[in-house]
C-alpha positions as CSV (number, residue, x, y, z in Angstrom):
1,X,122.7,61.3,98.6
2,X,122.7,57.8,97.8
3,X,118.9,56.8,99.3
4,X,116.2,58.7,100.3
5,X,116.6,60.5,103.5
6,X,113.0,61.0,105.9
7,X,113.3,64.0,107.8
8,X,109.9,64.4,110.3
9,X,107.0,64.1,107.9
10,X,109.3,65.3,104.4
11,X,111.1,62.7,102.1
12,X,114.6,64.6,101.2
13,X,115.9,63.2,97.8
14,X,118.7,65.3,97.1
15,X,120.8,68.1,98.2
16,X,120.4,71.4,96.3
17,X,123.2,73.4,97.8
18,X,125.2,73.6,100.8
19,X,127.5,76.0,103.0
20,X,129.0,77.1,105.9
21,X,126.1,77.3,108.1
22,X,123.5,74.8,106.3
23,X,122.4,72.3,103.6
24,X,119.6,72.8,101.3
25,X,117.6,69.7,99.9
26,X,115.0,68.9,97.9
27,X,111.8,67.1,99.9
28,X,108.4,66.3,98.9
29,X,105.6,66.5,101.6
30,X,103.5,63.3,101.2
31,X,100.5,65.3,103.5
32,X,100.6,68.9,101.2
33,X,101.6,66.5,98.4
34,X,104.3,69.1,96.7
35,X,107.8,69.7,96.7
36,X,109.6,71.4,98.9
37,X,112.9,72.9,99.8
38,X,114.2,71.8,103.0
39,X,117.4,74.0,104.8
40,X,118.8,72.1,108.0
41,X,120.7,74.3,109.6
42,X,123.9,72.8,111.2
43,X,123.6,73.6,115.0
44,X,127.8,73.9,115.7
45,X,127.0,77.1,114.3
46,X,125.0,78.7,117.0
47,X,128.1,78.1,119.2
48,X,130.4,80.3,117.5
49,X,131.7,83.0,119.5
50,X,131.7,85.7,117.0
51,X,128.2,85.3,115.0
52,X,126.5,82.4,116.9
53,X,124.0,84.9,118.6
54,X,123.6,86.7,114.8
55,X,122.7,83.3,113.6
56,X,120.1,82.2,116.0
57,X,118.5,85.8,115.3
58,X,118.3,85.6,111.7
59,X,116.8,81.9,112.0
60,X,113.8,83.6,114.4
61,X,113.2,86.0,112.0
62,X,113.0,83.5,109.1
63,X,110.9,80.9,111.5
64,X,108.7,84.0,112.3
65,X,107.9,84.1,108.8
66,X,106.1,81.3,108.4
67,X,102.4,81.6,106.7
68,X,102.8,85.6,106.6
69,X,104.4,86.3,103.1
70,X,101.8,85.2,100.7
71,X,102.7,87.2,97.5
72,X,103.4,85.9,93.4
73,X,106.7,87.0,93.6
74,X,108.4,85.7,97.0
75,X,109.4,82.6,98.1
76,X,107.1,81.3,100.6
77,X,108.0,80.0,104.1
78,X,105.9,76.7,105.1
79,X,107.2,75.3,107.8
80,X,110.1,75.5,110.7
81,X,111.6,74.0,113.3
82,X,114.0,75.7,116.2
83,X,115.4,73.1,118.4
84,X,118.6,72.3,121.2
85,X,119.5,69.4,118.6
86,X,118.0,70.0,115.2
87,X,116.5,73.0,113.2
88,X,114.9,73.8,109.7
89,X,113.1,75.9,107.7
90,X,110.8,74.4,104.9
91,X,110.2,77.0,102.0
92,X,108.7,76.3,98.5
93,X,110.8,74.9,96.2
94,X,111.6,77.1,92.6
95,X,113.1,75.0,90.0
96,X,114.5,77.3,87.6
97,X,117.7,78.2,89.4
98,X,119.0,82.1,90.1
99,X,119.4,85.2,87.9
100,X,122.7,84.5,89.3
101,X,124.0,82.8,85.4
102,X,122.6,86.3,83.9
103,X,125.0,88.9,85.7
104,X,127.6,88.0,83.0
105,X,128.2,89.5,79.9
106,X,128.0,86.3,78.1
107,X,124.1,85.3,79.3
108,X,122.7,88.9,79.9
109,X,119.0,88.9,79.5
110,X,117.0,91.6,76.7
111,X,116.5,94.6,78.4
112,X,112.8,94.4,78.8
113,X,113.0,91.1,80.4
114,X,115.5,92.9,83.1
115,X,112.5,95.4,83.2
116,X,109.8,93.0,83.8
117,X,111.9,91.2,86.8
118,X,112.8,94.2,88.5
119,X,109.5,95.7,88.1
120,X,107.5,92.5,90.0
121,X,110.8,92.8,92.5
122,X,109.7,95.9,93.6
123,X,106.1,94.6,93.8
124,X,107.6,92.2,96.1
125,X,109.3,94.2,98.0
126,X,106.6,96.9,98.9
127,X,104.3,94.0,99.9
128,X,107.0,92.6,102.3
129,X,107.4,96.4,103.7
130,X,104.4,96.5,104.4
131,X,104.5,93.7,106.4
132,X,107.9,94.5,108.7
133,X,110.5,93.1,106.6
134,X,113.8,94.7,104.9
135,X,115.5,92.2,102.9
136,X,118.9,93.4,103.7
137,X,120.6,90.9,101.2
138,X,119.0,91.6,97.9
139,X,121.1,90.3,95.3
140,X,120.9,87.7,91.8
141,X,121.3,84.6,94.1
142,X,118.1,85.6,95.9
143,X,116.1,85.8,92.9
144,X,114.9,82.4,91.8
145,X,113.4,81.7,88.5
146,X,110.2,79.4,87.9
147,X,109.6,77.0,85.3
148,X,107.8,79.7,83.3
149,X,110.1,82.1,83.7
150,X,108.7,84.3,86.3
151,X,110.8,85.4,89.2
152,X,110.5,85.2,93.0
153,X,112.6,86.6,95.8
154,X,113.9,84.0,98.4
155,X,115.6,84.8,101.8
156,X,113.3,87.5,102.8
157,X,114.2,86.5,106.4
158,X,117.6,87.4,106.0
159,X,118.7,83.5,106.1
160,X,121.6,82.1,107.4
161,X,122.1,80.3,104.6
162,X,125.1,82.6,104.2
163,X,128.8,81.9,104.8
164,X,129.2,85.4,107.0
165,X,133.0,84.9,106.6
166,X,132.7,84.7,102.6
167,X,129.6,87.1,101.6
168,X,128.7,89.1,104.2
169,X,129.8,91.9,106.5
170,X,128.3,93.5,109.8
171,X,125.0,94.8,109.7
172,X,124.0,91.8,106.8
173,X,124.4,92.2,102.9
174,X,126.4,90.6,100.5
175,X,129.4,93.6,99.9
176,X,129.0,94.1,96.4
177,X,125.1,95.0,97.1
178,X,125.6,97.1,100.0
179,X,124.4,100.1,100.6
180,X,125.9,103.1,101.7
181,X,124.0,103.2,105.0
182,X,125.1,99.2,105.4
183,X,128.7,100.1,104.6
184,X,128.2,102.6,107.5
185,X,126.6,100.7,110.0
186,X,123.5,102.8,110.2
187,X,119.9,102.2,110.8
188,X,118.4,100.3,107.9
189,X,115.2,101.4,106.2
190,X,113.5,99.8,103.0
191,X,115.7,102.4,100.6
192,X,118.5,100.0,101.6
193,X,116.9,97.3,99.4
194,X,116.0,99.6,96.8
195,X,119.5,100.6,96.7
196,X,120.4,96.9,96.3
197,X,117.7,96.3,93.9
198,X,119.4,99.0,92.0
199,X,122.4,97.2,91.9
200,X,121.0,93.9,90.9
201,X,119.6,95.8,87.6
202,X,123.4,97.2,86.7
203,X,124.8,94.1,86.8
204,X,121.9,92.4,84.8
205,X,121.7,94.9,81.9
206,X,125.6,95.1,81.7
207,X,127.0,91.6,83.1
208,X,129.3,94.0,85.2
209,X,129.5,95.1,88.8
210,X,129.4,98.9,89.0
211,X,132.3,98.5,91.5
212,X,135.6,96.7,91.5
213,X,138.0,96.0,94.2
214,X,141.3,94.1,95.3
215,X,140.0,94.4,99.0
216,X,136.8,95.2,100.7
217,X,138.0,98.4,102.3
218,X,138.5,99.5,99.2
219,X,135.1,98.6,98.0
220,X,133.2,100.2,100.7
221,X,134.8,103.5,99.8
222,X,134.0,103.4,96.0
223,X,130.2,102.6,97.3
224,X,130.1,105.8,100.0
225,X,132.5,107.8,97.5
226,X,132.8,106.9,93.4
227,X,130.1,107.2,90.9
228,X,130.1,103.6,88.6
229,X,131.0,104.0,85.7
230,X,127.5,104.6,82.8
231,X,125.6,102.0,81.9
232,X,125.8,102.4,78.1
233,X,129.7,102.1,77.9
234,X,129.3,98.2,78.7
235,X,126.0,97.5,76.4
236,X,124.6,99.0,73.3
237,X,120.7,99.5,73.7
238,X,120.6,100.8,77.6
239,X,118.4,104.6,77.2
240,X,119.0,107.4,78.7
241,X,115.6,106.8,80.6
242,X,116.6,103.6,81.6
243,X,119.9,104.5,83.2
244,X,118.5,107.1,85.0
245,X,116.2,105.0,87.0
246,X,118.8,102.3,87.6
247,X,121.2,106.0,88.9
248,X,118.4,107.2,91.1
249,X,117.8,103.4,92.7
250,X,121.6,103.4,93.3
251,X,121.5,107.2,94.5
252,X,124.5,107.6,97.8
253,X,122.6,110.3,99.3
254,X,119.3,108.7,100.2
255,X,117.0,111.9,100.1
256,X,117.8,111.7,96.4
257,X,117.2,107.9,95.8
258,X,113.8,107.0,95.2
259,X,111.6,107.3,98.1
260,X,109.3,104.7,98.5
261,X,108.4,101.5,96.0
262,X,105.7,102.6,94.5
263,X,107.7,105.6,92.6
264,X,110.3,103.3,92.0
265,X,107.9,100.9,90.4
266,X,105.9,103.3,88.4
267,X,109.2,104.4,86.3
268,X,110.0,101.2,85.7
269,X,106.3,100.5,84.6
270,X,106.5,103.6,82.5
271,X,109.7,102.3,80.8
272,X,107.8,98.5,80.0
273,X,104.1,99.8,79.7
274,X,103.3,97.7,82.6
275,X,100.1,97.3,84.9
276,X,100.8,99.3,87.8
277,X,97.7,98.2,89.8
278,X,99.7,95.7,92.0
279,X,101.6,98.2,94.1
280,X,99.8,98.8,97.1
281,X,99.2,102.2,96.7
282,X,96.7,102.3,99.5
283,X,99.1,100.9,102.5
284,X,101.6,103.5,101.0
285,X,99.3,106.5,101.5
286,X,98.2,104.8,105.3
287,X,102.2,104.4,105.8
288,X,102.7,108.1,105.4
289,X,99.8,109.4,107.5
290,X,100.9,107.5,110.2
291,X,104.8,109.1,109.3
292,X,103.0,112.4,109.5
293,X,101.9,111.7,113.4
294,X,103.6,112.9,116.3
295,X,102.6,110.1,118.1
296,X,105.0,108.1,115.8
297,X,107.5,110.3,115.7
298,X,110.3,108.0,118.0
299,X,109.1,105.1,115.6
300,X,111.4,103.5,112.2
301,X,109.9,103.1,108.7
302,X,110.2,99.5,109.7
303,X,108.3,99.8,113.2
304,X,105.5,101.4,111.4
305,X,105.4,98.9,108.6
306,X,104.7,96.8,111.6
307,X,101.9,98.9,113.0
308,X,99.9,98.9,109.9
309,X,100.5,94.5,109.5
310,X,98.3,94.0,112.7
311,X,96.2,97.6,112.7
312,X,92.5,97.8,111.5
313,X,92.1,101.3,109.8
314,X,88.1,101.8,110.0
315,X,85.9,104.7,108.4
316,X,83.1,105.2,111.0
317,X,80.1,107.7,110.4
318,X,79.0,110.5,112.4
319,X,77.5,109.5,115.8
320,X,78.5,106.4,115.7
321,X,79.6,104.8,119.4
322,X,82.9,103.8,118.9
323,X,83.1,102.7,122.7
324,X,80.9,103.1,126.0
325,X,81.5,103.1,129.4
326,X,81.2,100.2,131.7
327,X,81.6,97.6,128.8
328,X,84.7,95.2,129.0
329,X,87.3,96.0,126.3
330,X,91.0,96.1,125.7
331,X,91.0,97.6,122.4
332,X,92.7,101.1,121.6
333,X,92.1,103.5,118.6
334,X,94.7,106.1,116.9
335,X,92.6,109.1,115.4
336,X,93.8,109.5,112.7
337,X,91.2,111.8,111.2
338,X,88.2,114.0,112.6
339,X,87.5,114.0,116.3
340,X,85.3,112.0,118.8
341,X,83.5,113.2,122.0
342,X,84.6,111.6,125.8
343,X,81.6,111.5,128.3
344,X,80.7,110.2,131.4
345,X,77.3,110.0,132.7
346,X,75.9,112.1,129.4
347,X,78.3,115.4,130.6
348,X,81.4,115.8,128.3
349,X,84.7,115.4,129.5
350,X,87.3,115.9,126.4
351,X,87.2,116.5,123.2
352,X,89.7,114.3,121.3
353,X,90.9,114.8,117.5
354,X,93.4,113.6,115.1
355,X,97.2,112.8,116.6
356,X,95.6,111.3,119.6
357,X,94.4,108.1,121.2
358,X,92.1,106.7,123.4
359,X,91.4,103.6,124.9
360,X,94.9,103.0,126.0
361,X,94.1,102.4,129.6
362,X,92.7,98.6,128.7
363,X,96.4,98.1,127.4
364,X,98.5,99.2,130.1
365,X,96.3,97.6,133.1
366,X,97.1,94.5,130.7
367,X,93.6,92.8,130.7
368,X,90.1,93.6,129.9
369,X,88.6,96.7,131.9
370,X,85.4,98.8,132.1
371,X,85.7,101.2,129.7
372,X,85.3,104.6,131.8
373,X,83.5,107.0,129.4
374,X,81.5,106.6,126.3
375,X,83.2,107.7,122.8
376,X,81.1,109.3,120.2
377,X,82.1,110.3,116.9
378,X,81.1,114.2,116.1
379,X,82.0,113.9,112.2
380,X,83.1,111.2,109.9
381,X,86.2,109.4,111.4
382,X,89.0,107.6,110.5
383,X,90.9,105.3,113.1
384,X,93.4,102.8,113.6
385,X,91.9,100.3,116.3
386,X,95.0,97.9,117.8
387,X,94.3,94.8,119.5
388,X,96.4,94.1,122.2
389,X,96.9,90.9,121.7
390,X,98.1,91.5,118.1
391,X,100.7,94.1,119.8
392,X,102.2,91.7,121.5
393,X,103.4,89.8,117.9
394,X,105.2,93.4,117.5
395,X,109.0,93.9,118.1
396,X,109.9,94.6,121.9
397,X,111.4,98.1,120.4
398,X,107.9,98.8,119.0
399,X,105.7,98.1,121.9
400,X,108.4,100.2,124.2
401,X,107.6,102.9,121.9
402,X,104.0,102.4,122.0
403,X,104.6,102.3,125.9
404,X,106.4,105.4,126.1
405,X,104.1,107.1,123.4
406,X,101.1,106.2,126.3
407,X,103.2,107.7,128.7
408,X,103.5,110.9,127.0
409,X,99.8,110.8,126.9
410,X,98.9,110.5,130.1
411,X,101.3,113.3,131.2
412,X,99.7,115.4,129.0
413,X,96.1,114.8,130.1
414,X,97.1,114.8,133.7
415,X,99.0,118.1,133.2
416,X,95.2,119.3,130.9
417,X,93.4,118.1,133.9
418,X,95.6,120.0,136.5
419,X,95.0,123.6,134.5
420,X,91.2,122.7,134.3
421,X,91.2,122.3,138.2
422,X,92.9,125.2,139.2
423,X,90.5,127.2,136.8
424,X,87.7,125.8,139.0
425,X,89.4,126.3,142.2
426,X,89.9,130.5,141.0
């Protein structure tokens, strides 16, 4: 670029990078007054037979992005636009370049540094769980380094920044940091990033991939099928302690790999004496009460991620009115702890406890109704309250689940109520 370039309200004044699918510059907003990162994504591409439609979904998912991920450690998303002639994403720009120049064996890193990096990564990464996203692509080239030296994770929207034909195979990832699941073509849950994550520490502490190949058949086999080879035979200084939380993160058989982030992060704060007050803990423990439910029992790690982003998760006392009848509401509440009391004109209808819902009616007439009975708390409660309105920023997958969860509901009840009338018919 020879001359400034204006590009809606950004000043571009050089390109950073470029591909297949899009360019990369480097703007400065004169209204937020900062640098930015621009990506204009060439629109030829959303033509192409083969991955056109990929394309134009990875780009909603990145646009969909913008304002939600606000955490030290990723890249945040300011600004897009998804047009019939133009489109771009506007993300904050990170001057330091990639941990890409420190996978060689030439320019590794010390080993605590590694540490330190992978230890906010999986900070990172539990926060963007929590809210609905999977990477799916975690690898050095994602992982941007500030002027200070911190780290932050870019591309948490699975960007099409990619050339699919070079890096990537079906069901996203760059090959050399797939998992096993990817390589298979299964459903993807957040151990596929931890997996990856895994990887990215191998090839940071040793400068070597843990898997080589002349083809990528043959590399998808070594990842479903060959152990890489230890960590210590390419670097002097790796521990025992060390390589086995690396081995775990790369584990093939998921029920073996680490579980969730938060365990994942604790070893590696246990191996650099960090401050393990960042990790969330509290969303984790929700997450896996809400696993725990039958009422969630059709739904994906991911779908439930999604679930706890827009839920409210309240602690009400004993008595308390959590909802009376005749008042306008659209509101519904999960129990997820202790039971509640349904009546109608003071005489009690149902009792209903934990593993249960109520309020669900409002939501599937699909406007504010009077409520038809009053809801009491008869201990200490916990719930999940939902506003519909916040469903509706939900997957379509989730809210058919939720739909069909409702439906399940209401048979049950209607099938309750027929037993309690032919008891008073006898």
């Amino acid at each position: 670029m020879k001359e400034p370039l204006h590009f809606g309200k950004y000043t571009l004044t050089k390109i950073l990078g470029q591909g297949a699918t899009s360019t990369v510059y480097l703007g400065y907003d004169s209204f937020a007054k900062r640098e930015v990162a621009v990506k204009v994504l060439k629109q030829e591409i959303f033509n192409d037979p083969k991955f056109g439609k990929l394309y134009q979904r990875q780009l909603d998912n990145e646009a969909s992005l913008v304002g939600k991920l606000s955490h030290p450690h990723i890249v945040a998303i300011y600004d897009a636009l998804i047009g019939d002639d133009a489109s771009h994403i506007v993300m904050e720009y990170v001057s330091g370049g990639t941990l890409e120049k420190h996978a060689e064996p030439d320019n590794l890193l010390p080993l605590d540094r590694v540490v330190d990096y992978m230890f906010k990564c999986c900070r990172a990464l539990n926060y963007a769980q929590y809210n609905g996203v999977i990477h799916r692509d975690i690898k050095p080239a994602n992982m941007l380094l500030t002027e200070d030296g911190d780290i932050k994770i870019s591309d948490m929207g699975a960007a099409v920044i990619h050339d699919m034909g070079r890096t990537q195979v079906s069901n996203l990832g760059s090959p050399s940091y797939m998992s096993p699941e990817q390589v298979r073509s299964e459903v993807l849950t957040h151990q596929t990033d931890i997996y990856s994550l895994g990887v990215v520490m191998y090839r940071l502490l040793t400068g070597h991939a843990p898997f080589h190949a002349q083809s990528l058949a043959s590399l998808c086999h070594q990842i479903v099928n060959i152990q890489p080879p230890p960590m210590h035979t390419y670097r002097i200084g790796i521990s025992p302690e060390l390589e086995r939380v690396v081995m775990r993160a790369m584990h093939k058989d998921k029920n073996l790999r680490y579980q969730n982030w938060k365990d994942f992060g604790s070893d590696l704060a246990a191996l650099g004496r960090f401050e393990q007050s960042g990790l969330e803990n509290n969303q984790t423990e929700k997450f896996t009460i809400l696993r725990e439910m039958s009422l969630f029992k059709d739904f994906t790690d991911t779908e439930l991620w999604e679930i706890l982003r827009i839920g409210e998760w309240q602690k009400q006392p004993a008595q308390t009115i959590l909802m009376r009848e005749d008042e306008l509401g659209d509101d519904f509440y999960m129990m997820i702890e202790g039971g509640v009391s349904v009546t109608k004109n003071g005489h009690l209808l149902n009792l209903i406890r934990k593993d249960d819902c109520f309020g669900e009616m409002a939501y599937i007439s699909g406007r504010p109704v009077a409520r038809s009975a009053t809801i009491t708390a008869n201990s200490e409660v916990t719930i999940l309250k939902i506003s519909p309105k916040l469903l509706l920023q939900l997957s379509d997958h989730c809210q058919l689940l939720f739909n069909r969860a409702f439906l399940r509901v209401m048979a049950d009840r209607l099938r309750m109520a027929d037993v309690r009338f032919a008891k008073l018919a006898n």
